[in-house]
Wavefront OBJ file of the C-alpha trace (Angstrom):
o trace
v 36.135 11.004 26.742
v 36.031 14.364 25.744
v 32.827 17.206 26.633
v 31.016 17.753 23.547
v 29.994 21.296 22.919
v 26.570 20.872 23.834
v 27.817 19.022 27.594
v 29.886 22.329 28.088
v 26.959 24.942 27.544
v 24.886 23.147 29.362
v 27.807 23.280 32.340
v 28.420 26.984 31.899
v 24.473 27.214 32.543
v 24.610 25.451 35.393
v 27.380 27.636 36.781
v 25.374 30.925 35.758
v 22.544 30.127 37.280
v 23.860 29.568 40.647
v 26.048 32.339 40.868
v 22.743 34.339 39.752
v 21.098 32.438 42.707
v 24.117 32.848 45.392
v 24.067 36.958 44.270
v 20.451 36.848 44.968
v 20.488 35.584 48.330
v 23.352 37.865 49.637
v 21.641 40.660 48.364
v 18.409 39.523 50.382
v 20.523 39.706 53.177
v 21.803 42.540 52.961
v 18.510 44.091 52.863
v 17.743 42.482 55.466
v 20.656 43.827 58.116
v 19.502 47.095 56.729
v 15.865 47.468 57.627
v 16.843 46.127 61.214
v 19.540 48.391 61.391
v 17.034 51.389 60.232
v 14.349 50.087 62.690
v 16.557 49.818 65.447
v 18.142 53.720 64.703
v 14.497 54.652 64.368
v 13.398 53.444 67.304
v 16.336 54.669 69.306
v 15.584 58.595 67.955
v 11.741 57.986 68.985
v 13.195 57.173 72.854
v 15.177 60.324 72.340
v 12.530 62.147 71.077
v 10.482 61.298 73.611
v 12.343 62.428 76.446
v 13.098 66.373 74.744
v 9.460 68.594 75.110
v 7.669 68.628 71.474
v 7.205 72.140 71.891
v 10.473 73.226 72.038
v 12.498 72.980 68.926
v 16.188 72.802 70.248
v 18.659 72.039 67.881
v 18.936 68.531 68.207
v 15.109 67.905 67.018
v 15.959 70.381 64.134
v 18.899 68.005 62.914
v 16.663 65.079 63.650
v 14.082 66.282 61.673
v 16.585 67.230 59.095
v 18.312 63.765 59.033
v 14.440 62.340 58.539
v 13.975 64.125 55.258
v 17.778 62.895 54.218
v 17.024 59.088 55.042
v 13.756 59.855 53.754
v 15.308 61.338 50.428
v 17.767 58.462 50.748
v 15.194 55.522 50.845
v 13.451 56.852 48.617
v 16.273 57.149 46.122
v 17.459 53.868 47.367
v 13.839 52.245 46.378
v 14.282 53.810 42.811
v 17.452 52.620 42.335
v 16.566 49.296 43.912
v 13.321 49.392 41.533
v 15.843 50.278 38.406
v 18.548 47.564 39.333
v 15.566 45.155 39.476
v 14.334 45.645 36.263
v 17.480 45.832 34.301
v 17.991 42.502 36.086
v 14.713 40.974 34.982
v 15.624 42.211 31.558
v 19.249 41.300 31.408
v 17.506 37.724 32.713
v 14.555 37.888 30.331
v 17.549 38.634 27.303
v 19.681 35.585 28.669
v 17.169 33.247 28.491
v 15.730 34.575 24.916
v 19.163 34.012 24.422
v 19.843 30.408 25.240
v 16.569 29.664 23.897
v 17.840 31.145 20.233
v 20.868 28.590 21.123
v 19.142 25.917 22.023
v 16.858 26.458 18.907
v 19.790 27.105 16.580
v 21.487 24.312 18.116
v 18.856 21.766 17.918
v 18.305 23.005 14.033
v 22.301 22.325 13.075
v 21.562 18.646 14.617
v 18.540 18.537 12.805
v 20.389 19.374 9.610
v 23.690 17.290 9.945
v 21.330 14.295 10.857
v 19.758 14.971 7.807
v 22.713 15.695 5.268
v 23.997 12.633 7.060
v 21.145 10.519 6.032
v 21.249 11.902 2.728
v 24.694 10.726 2.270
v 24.332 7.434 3.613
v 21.364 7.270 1.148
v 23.511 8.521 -1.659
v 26.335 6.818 -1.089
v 23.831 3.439 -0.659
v 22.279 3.893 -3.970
v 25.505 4.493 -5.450
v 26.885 1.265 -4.451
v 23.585 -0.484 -5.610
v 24.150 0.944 -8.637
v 27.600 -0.134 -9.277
v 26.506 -3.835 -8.177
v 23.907 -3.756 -10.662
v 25.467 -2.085 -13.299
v 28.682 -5.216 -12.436
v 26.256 -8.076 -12.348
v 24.565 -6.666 -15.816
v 28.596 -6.471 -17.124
v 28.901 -9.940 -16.206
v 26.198 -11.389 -17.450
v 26.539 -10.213 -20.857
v 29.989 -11.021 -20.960
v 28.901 -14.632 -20.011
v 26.152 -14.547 -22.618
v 28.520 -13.234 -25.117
v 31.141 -16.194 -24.273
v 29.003 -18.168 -24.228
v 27.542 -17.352 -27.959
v 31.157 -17.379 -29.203
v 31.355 -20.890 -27.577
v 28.339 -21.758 -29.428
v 29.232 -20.495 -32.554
v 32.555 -21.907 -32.805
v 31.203 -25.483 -32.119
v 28.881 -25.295 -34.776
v 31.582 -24.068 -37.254
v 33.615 -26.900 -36.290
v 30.856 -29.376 -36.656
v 30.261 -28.226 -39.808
v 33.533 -28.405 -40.812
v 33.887 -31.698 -39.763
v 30.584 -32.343 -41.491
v 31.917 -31.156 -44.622
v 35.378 -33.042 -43.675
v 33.359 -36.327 -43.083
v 31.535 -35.594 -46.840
v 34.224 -35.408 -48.513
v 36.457 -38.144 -47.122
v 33.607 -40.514 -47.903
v 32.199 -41.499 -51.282
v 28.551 -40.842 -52.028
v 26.633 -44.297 -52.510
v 25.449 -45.054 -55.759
v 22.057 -45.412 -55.899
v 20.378 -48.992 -56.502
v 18.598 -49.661 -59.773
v 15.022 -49.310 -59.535
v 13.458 -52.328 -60.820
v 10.006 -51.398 -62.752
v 6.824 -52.557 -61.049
v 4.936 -55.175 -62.773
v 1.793 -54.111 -63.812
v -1.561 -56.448 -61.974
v -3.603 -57.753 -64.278
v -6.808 -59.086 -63.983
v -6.532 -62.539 -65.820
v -3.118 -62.797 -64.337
v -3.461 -66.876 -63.423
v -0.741 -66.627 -61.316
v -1.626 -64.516 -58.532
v -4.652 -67.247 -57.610
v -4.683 -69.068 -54.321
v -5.824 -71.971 -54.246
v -5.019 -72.625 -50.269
v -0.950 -73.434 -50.729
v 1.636 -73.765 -53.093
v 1.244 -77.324 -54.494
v -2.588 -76.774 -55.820
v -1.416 -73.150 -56.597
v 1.691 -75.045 -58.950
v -0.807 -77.992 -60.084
v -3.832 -75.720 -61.294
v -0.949 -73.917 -63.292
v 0.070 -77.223 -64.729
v -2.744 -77.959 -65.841
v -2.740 -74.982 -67.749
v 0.234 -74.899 -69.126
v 1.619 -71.439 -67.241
v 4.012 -73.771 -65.013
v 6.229 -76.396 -66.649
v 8.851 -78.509 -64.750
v 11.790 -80.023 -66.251
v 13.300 -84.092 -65.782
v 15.334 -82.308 -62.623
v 12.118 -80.995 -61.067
v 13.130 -77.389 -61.832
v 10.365 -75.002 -63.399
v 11.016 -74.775 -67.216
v 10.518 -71.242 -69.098
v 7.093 -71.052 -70.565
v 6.915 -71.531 -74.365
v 6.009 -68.937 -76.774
v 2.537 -70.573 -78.010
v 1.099 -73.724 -76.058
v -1.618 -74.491 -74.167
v -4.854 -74.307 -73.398
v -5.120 -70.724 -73.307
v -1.331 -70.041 -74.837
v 1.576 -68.608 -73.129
v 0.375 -66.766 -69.978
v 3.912 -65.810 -69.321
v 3.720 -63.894 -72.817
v 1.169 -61.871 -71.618
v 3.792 -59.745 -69.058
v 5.463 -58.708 -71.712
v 2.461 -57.001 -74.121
v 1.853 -54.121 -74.837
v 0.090 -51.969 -72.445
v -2.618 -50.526 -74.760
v -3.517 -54.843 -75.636
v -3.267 -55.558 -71.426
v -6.988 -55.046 -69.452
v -6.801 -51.739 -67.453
v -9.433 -53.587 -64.753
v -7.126 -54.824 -61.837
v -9.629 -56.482 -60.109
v -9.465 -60.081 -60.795
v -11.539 -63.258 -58.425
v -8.708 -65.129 -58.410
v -6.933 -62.654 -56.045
v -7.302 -63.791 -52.493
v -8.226 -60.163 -51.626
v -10.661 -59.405 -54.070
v -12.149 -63.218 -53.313
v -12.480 -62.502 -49.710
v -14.441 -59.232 -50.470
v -16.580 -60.634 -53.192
v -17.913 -63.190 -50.452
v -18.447 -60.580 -48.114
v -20.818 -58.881 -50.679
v -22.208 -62.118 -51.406
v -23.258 -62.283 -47.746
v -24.308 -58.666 -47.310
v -26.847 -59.099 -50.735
v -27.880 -62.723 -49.324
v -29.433 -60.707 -45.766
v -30.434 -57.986 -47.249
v -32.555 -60.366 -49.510
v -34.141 -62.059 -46.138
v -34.771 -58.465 -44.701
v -36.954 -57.576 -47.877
v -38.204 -60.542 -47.741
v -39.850 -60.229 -43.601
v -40.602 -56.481 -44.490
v -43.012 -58.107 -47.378
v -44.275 -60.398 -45.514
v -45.456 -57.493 -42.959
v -47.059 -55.723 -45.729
v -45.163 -53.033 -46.609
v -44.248 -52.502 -50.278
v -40.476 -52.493 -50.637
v -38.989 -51.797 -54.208
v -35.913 -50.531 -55.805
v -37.620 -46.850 -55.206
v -37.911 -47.272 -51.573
v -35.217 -47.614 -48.992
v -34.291 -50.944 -46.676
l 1 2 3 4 5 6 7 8 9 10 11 12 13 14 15 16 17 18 19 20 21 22 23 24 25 26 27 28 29 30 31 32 33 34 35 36 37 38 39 40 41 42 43 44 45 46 47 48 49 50 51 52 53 54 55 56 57 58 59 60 61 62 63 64 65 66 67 68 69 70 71 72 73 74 75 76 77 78 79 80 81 82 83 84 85 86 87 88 89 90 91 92 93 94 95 96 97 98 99 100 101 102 103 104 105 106 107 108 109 110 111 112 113 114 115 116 117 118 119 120 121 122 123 124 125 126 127 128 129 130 131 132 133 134 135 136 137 138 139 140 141 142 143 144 145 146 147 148 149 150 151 152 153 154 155 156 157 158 159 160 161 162 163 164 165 166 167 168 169 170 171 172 173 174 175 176 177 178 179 180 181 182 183 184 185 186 187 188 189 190 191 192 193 194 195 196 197 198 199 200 201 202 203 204 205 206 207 208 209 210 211 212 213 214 215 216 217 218 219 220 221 222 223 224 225 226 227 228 229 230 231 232 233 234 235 236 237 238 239 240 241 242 243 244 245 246 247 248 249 250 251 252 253 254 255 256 257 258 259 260 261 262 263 264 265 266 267 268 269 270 271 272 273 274 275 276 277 278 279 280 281 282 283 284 285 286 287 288
């Protein structure tokens, strides 16, 4: 596996900081040896010093006192320098670390950004592929719709072409003759029911409508005969001589619902009738 370039800075900071750190405490020590060194020169001139009269100033004392202004001078130039060094350092320390932090910053923003562009294109490229899918599916069904109107529309031309096929291969059917409805009249004997056939055919007899010949068949009906003529004659008048009533008693219909008015008058007579007997005036101009 390869260092990325954000493993190696933060080596090379590691590295800095403890050469910074292994500069720092040989310099200590230095400084150290030093004032020991000084104290212990110091303290051997005060022994000296001690021993050679304060009054007299020999030679020695002279260069002693001359070599005290120098290491005075000295320390003093020492301390400045010391006090400079010290303060470039804390700024040269104080720029490094502004420094890194700009980095770090700087660094942190590119990451920031390529996470971000990277997002966008995964995004982009996301939608994009949606849209494609869609934009297929839509293709496809619209091509299926389509087929399957074509489909559609070619079967029906063929059925109707088959229709029209069928049509004309087969003859059209002649229609049947429509026979003419008798017209119902109301003194038409023949429509009465007697109850079944043989009283229908005797009460006919009788009146000369029905006729049977030696076989037993029915015979035509005669142009004039009878007790009432020809009642076969009277299909074939005219319609301005025939009745225009159809209503006739002798119909079992129009029998069954002249009884039921019968029946309906006959209790409505015996309600009038009670209602009278209660004493209350009933009429034609009052209600029941």
């Amino acid at each position: 596996m390869e260092d990325t370039p954000a493993q190696v800075v933060k080596v090379d900071k590691k590295e800095k900081k403890e050469k910074t750190e292994k500069k720092d405490k040989k310099e200590k020590k230095e400084k150290k040896e030093k004032k020991e060194k000084e104290k212990k020169e110091k303290k051997a001139k005060e022994e000296t010093a001690a021993v050679v009269p304060m009054d007299v100033d020999t030679e020695e004392v002279k260069e002693q006192k001359q070599e005290k202004k120098k290491e005075k001078k000295d320390k003093s130039e020492k301390a400045e320098k010391k006090e400079k060094k010290e303060k470039k350092e804390k700024k040269e320390k104080k720029e490094k670390k502004e420094k890194e932090a700009k980095n770090e910053k700087t660094e942190k923003a590119e990451k920031k950004e390529d996470k971000v562009e990277k997002s966008n294109k995964k995004e982009k490229s996301e939608k994009t592929e949606k849209k494609e899918k869609t934009e297929k599916k839509e293709k496809a069904e619209k091509k299926e719709k389509k087929e399957k109107k074509e489909k559609k529309e070619k079967e029906e031309k063929k059925e109707k072409k088959e229709k029209k096929e069928k049509k004309a291969s087969t003859p059209e059917p002649t229609p049947a003759p429509v026979v003419p409805a008798v017209e119902k009249r109301w003194n038409d004997w023949s429509q009465a029911d007697l109850g079944n056939e043989k009283q229908n055919d005797k009460f006919l007899r009788l009146l000369g409508a029905k006729k049977t010949t030696t076989d037993g068949a029915p015979a035509t009906p005669a142009k004039k005969g009878g007790l009432f003529g020809s009642l076969g004659s009277l299909a074939a008048a005219s319609p301005s001589s025939t009745h225009t009533n159809t209503d006739s008693a002798i119909d079992s219909m129009v029998g069954r619902k002249v009884t039921r008015d019968l029946e309906k008058q006959f209790k409505d007579g015996l309600k009038i009738r009670q209602q009278m007997k209660k004493g209350k005036s009933v009429g034609l101009g009052f209600g029941y």
